[in-house]
N, C-alpha and C positions, 0 to 999 in steps of 0.2 A: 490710389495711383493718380497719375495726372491725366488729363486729357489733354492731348495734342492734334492741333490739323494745320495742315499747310508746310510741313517741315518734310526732308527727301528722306527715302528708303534710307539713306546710310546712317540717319538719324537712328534710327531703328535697328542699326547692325550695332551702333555704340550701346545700347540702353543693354542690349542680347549679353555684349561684352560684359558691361557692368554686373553682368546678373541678375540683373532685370528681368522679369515676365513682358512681354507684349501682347494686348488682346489688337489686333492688325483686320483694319473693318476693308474687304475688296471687294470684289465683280466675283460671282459663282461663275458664272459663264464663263468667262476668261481665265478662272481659275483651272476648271474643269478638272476635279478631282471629286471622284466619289459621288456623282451626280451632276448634274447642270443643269442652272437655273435660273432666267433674269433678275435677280434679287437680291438685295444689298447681302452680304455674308459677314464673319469674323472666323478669324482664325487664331488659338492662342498660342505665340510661340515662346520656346524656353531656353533656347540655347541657341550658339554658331559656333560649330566647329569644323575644322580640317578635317575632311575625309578620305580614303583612299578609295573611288570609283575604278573597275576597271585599269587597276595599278598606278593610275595620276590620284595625286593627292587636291579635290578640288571643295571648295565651301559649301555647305549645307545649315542648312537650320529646322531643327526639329519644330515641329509642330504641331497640332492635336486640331483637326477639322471635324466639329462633330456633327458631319454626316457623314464620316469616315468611323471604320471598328478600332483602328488602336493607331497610335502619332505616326511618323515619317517623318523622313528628312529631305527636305524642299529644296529644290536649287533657286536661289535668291532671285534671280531674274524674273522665274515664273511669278514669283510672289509680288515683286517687283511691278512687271504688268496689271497683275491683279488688282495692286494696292492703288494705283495710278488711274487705272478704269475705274474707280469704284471712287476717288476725288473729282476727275472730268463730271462725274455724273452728279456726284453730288455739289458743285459749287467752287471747291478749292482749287487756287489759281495756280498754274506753272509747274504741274506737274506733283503736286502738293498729296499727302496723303491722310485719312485719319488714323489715329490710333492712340491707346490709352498704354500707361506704363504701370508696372507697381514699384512695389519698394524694393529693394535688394536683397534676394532671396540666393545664398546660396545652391549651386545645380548638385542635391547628392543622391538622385537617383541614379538606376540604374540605368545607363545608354542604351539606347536601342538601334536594334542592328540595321 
């Protein structure tokens, strides 16, 4: 895959689209799922699709935190913060974030709920 930093979260919603994998490097802390921790983290995510919350149809992106038991689907924002705290911290400028891609892996598992 490639390594990337310094490019914005929407960067990241494209690569999702493509069917691309993302390993998304953020802040545990700010993330605060499934533990909390001052510590650089990764999170791998696989997908962005339309979901229907609460009868609104609103954006998600699955992802596999593993110090979480099985994936979720993350509302962007949070991940967003996450990915942003964890660039401030590490060096990259304007709001920059890191993260690695792969190749274009068709999505044909099974969705989760």
């Amino acid at each position: 895959g490639r390594g990337l930093c310094g490019l914005s979260p929407l960067t990241v919603v494209r690569y999702l689209q493509e069917e691309r994998r993302v390993m998304l490097q953020l802040d545990n802390y700010t993330l605060n799922d499934c533990g909390r921790s001052r510590v650089g983290h990764a999170v791998f995510l696989q997908a962005v699709r339309l979901r229907t919350i609460n009868g609104k149809k609103e954006w998600r992106i699955l992802g596999d935190n593993p110090m979480c038991s099985t994936a979720k689907w993350y509302v962007p924002a949070t991940l967003k913060a996450a990915a942003e705290k964890f660039g401030d911290q590490t060096g990259v400028p304007g709001n920059g974030i890191r993260f690695a891609t792969s190749r274009i892996v068709p999505f044909i598992a099974v969705e989760v709920a």
